[in-house]
Structure formats: C-alpha cells, structure tokens
C-alpha positions as CSV (number, residue, x, y, z in Angstrom):
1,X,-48.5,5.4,17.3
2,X,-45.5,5.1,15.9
3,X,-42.2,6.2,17.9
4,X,-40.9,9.6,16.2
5,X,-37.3,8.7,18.0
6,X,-37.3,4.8,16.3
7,X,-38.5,7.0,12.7
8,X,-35.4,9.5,13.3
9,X,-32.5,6.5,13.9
10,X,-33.9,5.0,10.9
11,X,-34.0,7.8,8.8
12,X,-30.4,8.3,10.0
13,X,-29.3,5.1,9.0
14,X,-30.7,5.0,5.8
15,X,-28.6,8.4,5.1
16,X,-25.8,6.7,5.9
17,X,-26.3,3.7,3.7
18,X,-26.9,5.9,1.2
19,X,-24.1,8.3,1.8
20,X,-21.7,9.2,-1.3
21,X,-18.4,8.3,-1.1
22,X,-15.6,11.5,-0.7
23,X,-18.7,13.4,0.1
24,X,-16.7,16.0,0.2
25,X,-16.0,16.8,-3.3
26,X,-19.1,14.3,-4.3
27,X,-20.0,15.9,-7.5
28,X,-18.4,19.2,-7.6
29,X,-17.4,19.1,-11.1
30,X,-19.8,20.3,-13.3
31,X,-20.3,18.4,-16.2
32,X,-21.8,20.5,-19.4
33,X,-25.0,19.5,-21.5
34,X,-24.6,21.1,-24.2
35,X,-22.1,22.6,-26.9
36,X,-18.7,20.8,-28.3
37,X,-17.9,17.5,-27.3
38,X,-14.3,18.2,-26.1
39,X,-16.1,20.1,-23.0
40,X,-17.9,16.7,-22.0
41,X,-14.3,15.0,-22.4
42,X,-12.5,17.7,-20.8
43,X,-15.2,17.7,-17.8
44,X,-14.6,13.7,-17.1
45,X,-10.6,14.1,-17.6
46,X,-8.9,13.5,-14.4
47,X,-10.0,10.4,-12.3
48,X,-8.4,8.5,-15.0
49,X,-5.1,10.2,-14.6
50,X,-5.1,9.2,-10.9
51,X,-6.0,5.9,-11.6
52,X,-2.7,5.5,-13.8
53,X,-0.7,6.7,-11.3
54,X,-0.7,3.0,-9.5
55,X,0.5,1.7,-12.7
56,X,3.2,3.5,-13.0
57,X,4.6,3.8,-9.3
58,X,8.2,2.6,-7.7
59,X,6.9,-0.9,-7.8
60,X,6.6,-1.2,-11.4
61,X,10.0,0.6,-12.0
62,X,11.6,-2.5,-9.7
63,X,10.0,-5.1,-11.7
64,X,10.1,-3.8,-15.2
65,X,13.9,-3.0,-14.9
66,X,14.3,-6.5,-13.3
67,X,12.4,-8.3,-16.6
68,X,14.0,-6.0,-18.8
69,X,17.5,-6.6,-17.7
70,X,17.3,-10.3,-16.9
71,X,14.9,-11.8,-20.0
72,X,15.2,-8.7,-22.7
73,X,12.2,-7.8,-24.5
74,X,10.3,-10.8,-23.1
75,X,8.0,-9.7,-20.5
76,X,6.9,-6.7,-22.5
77,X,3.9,-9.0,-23.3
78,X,3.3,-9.5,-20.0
79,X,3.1,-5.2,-19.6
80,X,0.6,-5.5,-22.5
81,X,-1.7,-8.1,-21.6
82,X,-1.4,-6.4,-17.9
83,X,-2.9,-3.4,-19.4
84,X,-5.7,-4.5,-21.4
85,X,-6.7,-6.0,-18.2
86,X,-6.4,-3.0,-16.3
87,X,-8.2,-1.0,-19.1
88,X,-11.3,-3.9,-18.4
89,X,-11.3,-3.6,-15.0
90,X,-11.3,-0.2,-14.5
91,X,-14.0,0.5,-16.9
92,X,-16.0,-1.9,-14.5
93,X,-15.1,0.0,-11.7
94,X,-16.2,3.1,-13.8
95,X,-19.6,1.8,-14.1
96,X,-20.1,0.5,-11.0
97,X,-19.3,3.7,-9.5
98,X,-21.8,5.6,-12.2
99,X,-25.0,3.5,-12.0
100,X,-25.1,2.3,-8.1
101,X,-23.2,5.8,-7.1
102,X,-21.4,3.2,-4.2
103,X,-17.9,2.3,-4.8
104,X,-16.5,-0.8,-4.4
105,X,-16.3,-1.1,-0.7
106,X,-19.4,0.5,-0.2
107,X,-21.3,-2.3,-2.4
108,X,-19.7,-5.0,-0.9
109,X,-20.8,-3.9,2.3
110,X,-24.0,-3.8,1.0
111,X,-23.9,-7.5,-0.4
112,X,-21.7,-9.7,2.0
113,X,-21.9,-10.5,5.6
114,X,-19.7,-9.2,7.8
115,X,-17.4,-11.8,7.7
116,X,-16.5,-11.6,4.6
117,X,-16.5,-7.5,4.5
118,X,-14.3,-7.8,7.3
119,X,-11.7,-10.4,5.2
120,X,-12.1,-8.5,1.9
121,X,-11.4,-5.3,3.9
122,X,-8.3,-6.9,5.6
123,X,-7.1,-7.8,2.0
124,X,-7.4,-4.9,0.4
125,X,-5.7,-2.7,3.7
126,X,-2.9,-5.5,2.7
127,X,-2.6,-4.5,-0.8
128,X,-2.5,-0.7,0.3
129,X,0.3,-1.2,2.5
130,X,2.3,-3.1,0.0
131,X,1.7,-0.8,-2.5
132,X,3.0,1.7,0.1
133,X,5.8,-0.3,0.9
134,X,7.0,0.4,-2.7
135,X,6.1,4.1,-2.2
136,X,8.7,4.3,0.8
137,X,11.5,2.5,-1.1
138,X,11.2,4.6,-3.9
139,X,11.2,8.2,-2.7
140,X,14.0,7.3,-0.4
141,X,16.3,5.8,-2.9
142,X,15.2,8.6,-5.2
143,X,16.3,11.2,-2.4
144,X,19.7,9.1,-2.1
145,X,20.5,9.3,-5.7
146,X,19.1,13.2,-6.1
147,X,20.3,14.5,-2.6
148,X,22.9,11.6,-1.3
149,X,20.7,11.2,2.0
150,X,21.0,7.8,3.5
151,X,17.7,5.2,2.9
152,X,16.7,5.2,6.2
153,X,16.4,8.9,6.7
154,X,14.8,9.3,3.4
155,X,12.2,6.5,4.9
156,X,11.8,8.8,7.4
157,X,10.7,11.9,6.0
158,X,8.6,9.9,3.3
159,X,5.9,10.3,6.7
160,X,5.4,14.2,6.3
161,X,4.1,13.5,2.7
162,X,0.9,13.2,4.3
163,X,0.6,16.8,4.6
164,X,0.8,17.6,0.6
165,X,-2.3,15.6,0.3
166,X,-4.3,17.5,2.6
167,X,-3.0,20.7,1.0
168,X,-3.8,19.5,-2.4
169,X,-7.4,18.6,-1.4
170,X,-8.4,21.3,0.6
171,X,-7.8,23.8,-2.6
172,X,-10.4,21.6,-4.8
173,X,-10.5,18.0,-6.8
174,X,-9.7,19.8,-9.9
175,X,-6.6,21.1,-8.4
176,X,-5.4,17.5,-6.9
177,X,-6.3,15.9,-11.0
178,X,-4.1,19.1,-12.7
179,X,-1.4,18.2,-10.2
180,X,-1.4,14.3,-10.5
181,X,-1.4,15.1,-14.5
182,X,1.6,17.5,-14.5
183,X,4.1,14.8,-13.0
184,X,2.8,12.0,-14.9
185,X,3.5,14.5,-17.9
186,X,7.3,14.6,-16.1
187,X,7.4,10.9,-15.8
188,X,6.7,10.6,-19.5
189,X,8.9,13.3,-20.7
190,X,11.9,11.7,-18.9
191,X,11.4,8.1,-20.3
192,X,10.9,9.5,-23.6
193,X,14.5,11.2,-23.7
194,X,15.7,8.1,-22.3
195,X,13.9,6.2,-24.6
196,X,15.4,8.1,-27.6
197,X,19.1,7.7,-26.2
198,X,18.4,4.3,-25.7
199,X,17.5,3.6,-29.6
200,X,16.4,-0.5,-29.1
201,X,15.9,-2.1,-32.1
202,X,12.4,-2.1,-33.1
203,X,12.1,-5.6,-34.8
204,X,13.0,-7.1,-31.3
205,X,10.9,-4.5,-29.3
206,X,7.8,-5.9,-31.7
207,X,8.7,-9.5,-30.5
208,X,8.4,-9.0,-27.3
209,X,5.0,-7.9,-27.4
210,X,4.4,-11.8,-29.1
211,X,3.4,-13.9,-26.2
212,X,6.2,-17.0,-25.3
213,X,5.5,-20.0,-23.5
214,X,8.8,-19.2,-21.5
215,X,7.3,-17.2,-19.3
216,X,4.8,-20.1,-17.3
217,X,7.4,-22.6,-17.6
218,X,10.1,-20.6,-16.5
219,X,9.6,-19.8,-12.7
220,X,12.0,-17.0,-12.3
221,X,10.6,-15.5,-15.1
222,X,7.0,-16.3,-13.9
223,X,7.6,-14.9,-10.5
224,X,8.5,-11.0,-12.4
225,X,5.6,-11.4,-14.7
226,X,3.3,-12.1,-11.6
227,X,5.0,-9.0,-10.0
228,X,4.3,-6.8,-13.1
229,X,0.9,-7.8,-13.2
230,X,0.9,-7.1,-9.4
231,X,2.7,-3.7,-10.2
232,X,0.5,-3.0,-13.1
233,X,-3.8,-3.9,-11.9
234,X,-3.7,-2.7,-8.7
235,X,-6.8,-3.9,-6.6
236,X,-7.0,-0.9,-4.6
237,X,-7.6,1.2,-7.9
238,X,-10.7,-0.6,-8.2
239,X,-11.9,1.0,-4.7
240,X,-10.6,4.1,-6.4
241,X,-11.9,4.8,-9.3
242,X,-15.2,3.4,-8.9
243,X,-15.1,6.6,-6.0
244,X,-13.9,9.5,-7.9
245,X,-15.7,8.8,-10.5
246,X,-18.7,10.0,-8.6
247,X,-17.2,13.8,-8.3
248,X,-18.7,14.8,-11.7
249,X,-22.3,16.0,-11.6
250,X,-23.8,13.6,-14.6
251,X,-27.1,13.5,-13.9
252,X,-29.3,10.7,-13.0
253,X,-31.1,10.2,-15.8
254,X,-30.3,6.7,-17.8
255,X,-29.1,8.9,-21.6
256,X,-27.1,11.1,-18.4
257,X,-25.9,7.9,-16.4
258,X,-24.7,6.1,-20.4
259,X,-22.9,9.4,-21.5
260,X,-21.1,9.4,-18.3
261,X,-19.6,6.0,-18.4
262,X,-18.5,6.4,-22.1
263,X,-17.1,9.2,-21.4
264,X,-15.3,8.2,-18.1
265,X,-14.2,5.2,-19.9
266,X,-12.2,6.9,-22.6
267,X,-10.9,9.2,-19.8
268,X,-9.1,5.8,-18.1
269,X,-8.4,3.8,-21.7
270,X,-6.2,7.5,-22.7
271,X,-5.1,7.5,-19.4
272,X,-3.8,4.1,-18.8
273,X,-2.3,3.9,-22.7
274,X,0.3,6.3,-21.1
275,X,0.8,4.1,-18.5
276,X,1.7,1.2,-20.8
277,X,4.1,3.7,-23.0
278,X,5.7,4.4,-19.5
279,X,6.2,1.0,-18.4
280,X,7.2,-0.2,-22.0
281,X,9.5,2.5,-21.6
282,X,10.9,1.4,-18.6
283,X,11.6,-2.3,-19.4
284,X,13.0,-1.5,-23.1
285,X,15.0,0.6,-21.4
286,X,16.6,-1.8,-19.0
287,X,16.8,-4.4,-22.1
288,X,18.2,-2.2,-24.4
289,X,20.8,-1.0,-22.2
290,X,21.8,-3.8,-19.6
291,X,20.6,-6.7,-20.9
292,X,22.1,-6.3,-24.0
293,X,25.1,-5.1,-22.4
294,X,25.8,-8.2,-20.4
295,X,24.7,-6.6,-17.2
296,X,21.5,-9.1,-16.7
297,X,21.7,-9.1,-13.1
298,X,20.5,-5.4,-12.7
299,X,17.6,-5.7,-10.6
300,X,18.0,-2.3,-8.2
301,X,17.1,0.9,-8.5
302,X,20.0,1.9,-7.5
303,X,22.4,0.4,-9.6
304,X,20.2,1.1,-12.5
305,X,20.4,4.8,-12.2
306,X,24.8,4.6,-11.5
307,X,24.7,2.6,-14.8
308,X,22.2,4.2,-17.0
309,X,24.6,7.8,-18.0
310,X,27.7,5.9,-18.6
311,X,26.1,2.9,-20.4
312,X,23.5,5.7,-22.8
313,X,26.8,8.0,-23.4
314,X,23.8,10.5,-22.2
315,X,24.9,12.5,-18.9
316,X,22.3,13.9,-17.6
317,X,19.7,10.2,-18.2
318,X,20.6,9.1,-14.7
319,X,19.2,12.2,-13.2
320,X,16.2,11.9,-15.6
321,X,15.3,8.6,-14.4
322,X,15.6,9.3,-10.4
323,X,13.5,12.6,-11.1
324,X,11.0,10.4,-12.7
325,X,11.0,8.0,-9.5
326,X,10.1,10.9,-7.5
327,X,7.3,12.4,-9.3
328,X,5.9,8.9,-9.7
329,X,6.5,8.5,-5.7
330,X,4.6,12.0,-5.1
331,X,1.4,11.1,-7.6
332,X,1.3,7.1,-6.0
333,X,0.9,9.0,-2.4
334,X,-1.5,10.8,-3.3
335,X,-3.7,8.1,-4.8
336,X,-3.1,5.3,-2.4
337,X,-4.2,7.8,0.6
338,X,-7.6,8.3,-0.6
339,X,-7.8,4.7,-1.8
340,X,-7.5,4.2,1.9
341,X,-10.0,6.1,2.9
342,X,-12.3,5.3,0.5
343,X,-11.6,1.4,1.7
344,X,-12.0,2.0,5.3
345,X,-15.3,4.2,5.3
346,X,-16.8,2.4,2.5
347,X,-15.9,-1.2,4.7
348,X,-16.1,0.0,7.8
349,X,-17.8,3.0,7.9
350,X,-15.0,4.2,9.9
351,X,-14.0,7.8,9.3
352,X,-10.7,9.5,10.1
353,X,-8.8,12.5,9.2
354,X,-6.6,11.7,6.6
355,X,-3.3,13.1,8.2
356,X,-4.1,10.4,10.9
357,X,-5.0,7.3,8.0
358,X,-1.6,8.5,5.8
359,X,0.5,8.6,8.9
360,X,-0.8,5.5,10.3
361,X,-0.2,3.4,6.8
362,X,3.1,5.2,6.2
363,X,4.5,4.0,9.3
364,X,3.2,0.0,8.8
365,X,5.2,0.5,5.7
366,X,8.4,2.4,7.3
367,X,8.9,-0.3,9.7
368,X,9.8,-3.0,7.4
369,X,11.9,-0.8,5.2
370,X,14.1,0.5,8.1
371,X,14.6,-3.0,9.6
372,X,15.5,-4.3,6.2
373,X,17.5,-1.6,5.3
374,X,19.7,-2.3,8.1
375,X,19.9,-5.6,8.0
376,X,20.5,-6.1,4.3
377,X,21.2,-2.7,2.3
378,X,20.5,-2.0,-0.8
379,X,19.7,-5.2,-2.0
380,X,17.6,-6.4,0.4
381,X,15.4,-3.5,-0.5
382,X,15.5,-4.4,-4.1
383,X,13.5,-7.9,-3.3
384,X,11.6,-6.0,-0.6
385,X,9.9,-3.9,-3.6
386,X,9.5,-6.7,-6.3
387,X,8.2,-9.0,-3.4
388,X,5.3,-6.4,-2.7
389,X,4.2,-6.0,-6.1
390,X,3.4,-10.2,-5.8
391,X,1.8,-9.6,-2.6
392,X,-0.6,-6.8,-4.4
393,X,-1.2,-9.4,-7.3
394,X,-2.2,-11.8,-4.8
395,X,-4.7,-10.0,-3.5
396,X,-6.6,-8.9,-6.7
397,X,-8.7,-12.0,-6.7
398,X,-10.3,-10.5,-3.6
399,X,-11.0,-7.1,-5.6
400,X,-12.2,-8.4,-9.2
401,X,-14.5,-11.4,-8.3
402,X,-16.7,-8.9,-6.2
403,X,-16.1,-6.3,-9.2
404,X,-17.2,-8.8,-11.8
405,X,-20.1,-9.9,-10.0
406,X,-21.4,-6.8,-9.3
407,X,-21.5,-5.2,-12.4
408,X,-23.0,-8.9,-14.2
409,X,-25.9,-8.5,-11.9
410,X,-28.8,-6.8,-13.2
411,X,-30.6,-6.4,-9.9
412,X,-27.8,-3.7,-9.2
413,X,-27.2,-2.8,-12.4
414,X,-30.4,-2.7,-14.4
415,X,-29.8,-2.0,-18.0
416,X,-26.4,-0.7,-17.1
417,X,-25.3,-4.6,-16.7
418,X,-22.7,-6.1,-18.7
419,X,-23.6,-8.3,-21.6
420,X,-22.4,-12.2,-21.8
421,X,-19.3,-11.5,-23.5
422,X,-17.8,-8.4,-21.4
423,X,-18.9,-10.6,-18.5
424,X,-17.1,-14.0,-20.0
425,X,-14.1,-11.7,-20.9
426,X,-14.0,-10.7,-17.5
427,X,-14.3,-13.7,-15.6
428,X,-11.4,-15.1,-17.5
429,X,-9.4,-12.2,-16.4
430,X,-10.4,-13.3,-12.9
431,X,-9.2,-16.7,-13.9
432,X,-6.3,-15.8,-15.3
433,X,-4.8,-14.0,-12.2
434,X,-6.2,-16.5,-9.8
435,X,-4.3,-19.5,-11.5
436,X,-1.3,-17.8,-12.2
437,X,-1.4,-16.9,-8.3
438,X,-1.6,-20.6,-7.6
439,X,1.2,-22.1,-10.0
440,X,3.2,-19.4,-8.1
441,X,2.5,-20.3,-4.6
442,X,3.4,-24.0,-5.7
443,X,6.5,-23.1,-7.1
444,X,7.7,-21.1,-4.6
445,X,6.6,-24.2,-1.7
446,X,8.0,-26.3,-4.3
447,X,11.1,-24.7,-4.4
C-alpha cells in the first residue's frame, strides 16, 4: 500500500518545482481577447520599461560620458551594436519566460547540477552587486551635486531605498511599471533639452554609428567599449524579464502563448529603443561638449555636471543632468532588487523578505564605495563605476550561453524553439562578448 505521507512530500515537491516565479503578482494583469489591438499592447506594456531601466542606470552615464569625451562620436557604434544585442537577448528571455513559465534561474536549476547552479548563481549575485555598486555611486554623487551632502553620507542613506520598493509593490505591479515609466519619461526629457542645447553636428553623429577598427586595436578604447556593453546587456535582466514577463494572464493555449511573445517583444524592442536614444544622448552629449572642447579627460560625474551649464551657455543643463542621474538611480533600484530575488529563489530556492535581500546587497555595495571614497575621492569613484560595468560584462557569458541553449532546445521549447538563424545569430552574440572578454583580460595582464 502505498505511504499517503511519501505521496504528500512528493506532491509538495512537485509544487515547488513547478512554482511561478514572483508568485505574488504571477499573472495578475489581465490580458484582453478581444477588441482593438492597442488593449493587447497596452496590457503587455511595462515589463519592457523595467527592463530598460538597467540600460540606462549610473553605470552607463560613467562610461558613455567617458567614450564620449575621450574618443568623440566613436563608440556610439559600440551603444548601437550593444542594443541590438540587448533587443535579441531579451526577446529570448521573453520567450523563455512565456513557453516554460520558469525564468532563467528557475530553468537552470532545472537543467544543471548543482555545481554549476551554484557557480552560475555566484556569478550572477556578482553582476547584481556590481550593477549595485554603480547604483550607490550614482545617487550619492547625484545627492552631492542636487543637495551638497558629502559621498559618503549619500552612500549611506542610498540603504533606506529599500523601503520604496516594498511600498511600490505592495500597491500592485501595474503601479511599480507606471512608476518605473514616469522617470524614464524624466530621464528622457532631460537629455533631450540637453540634447537640443548641445546641437552636434549631425554628419559626425552619423559616423559614429559606422563601425571603426580603432576600437579592438586600441585598448583604452576597447576597455570603455567593453564597459558600455557591460553597462548596456545586463545579465541580470535576463533573470528579469524572463520573470515578469509571467505577470500577464496570456493563456496557455499555443495561438495564446504566440500572441504573448509578439506582443511582449515589441513591448521590450520600444522599450529598449529609448534606452539607446538615452545613451546616444548621453555620449553625444559628452562629445559634443567636452571633447570638442578640448576637455577629453572628463570621465566623472562630477566634473561633468560643473562643466556642462557653463560649457552649453544653458544654466539650468547641469541641474537637468543630476536630476536625470537620480531618477535613473531610483528606477535601477527598483529593478535590480527583484532581479535579486528572482536569482536567489529561482537558484536557490531560498526565499527572503525583500527589505532583508535589498539591505543585505546594498550594504556589499556600500562598503567598497565608502572605503574608496575615502581613500581616493572623487576620482577613485569614477574608475570604481566604469570598472563595474566590465565586471557585469564579464559575467554575461554565464547568463546568455544558458539563455541561448535553452530557448534552441525543442525538448523545452517545442514549437516555440528558435529557428537556425535566430539561433546562429545568437550564438555569435555569445561569441562576440566572450572573445572580446578575453582580448580584455590579456590586455589588461599584458599591460
């Protein structure tokens, strides 16, 4: 006879392999059948706003300004190309996320031994307390230029942020998107002004966007585009998306399951277009302004924002740009907190309250700020922030090769599998960052 208490543990355990990630807010937005299109678009609208955030946070400001300022209009190929591999990645992630309803971490898990879950969770917590690192930085040098308060105590208060993410999720997801898209509407608005002050010419804005064989022979200039491309594909977004993707109510039904990841996908291509406008934005900027100006060694924040106003003849464009910082600082909270979450539970199974998981991150990140800080000042936190967004790049490699081979396989996928050419385009994405990771590592042990 068989043991009713052996049936119960394994009726348990099958819930949990099974469980949805964010189960909280696991399909809560309904998602119409019927009537105009724009209510299906407007229904999926959101997750791909939150994705953008992470590619358009502090750490992307520090590098863009540094390429802009140092090589001109060079690297804005670099922004481009970064993009278009964000816009294929994240579309993977999409329909990952739609057809399995696991994330990321919770498919891994389901594939590797727990070796390698354990290494690819280690690598991604990595990338999540880089990409924090950058958060810290920039709301506390956006708090010194705003509100004069020194850099460490703005480091220090960046730890009660944790509490507007609880607030924000505990009124609904739909509040949380609407309040992610309202400062990335800021964000934009401010560059665009700047933008329009700055007036670059547009023949050598265009030329930038033409790939130049500088930029892998040159190793300064190799080691900023690594860092945008860090800055700009963020592995932990991967996690991310492929998560709250799963908070509409699509259906299950293959015509249901399609719909969903064409819609979803236009959702993040929209979204992440703004994102390129606002890093474009940024690095014309800093060309248009210091480069050509002669100031070429403008690679902080800081001295960006006390040079902007009187360089634009445009007062109030320094206060633009550290309002900008901020908002971008509040959204990339936000996001990287339940990228966190959705890492360790979908990895680890591990679930904690996520006061306890932002506060615990936060302060990995406060440390090294603080002890830099005081060591070095303002610069020092300058190369801080660039040198995080390489560390993120370097771990990507450990977010898209699972990604890729996932969504290639048709035993999890079905007929929701990539063809041969999405899945050879991909794989040289993977390449791509893997090599370029490499010739980096020489150089810099080279060097």
């Amino acid at each position: 006879m068989r043991d009713p208490r052996r049936t119960a543990v394994k009726s348990q355990r099958q819930d949990d392999t099974f469980r949805p990630s964010l189960p909280e807010v696991y399909a809560s937005v309904r998602v119409p059948t019927g009537g105009w299109w724009i209510r299906r678009f407007l229904a999926f609208a959101g997750p791909g706003y939150m994705i953008s955030v992470g590619y358009m946070d502090p750490g992307n400001w520090a590098t863009d300004i540094a390429g802009g300022s140092r090589f001109g209009y060079t690297l804005l190929t670099v922004i481009l190309i970064s993009n278009l591999m964000a816009i294929l990645l994240q579309a993977l992630a999409v329909r990952l996320g739609i057809v399995t309803k696991r994330d990321l971490a919770q498919a891994c898990r389901d594939h590797y031994s727990k070796p390698v879950n354990i290494t690819l969770w280690l690598a991604c917590e990595a990338a999540i307390i880089a990409c924090d690192l950058a958060e810290v930085i920039g709301t506390a040098i956006a708090l010194q230029l705003l509100f004069g308060l020194p850099l460490i105590a703005g480091a220090l208060l960046t730890a009660f942020d944790a509490f507007l993410l609880l607030l924000l999720m505990n009124k609904g997801f739909r509040l949380l998107e609407a309040f992610v898209i309202t400062l990335l509407v800021v964000i934009a608005g401010c560059f665009g002004l700047q933008l329009a002050a700055a007036a670059p010419p547009l023949a050598d804005v265009l030329r930038g966007f033409v790939p130049s064989p500088e930029i892998v022979t040159n190793r300064e200039m190799l080691y900023v585009a690594i860092g945008i491309i860090g800055a700009t594909v963020m592995p932990h977004n991967l996690y991310l998306h492929s998560s709250v993707v799963q908070t509409r109510a699509y259906g299950d039904s293959i015509p249901a399951r399609r719909s969903a990841i064409r819609w979803a996908t236009i959702d993040s291509t929209i979204a992440l277009t703004l994102a390129l406008f606002i890093n474009a934005a940024i690095l014309i900027v800093a060309a248009a302004v210091f480069h050509a100006s002669g100031h070429a060694d403008v690679a902080e924040i800081g001295d960006a924002f006390r040079l902007l106003s009187p360089l634009l003849g445009l007062s109030i464009a320094s206060t633009l740009f550290a309002v900008a910082l901020l908002a971008s600082d509040l959204n990339s909270t936000v996001t990287a907190t339940l990228a966190g979450q959705i890492v360790m539970e979908g990895f680890l199974r591990l679930r904690i309250p996520n006061w306890a998981r932002r506060l615990i991150t936060r302060a990995i990140a406060i440390v090294p700020v603080i002890v830099v800080t005081a060591l070095y000042g303002e610069k020092g936190t300058a190369q801080l922030l660039v040198l995080s967004q390489v560390i993120l790049s370097m771990q990507l490699p450990f977010a898209v090769v699972p990604l890729v081979r996932f969504v290639s396989d048709r035993s999890k996928m079905g007929v929701f599998a990539i063809g041969r050419v999405t899945a050879t385009l991909a794989w040289t994405v993977a390449g791509v960052i893997i090599v370029l990771n490499l010739k980096l590592l020489f150089d810099t042990f080279r060097a």
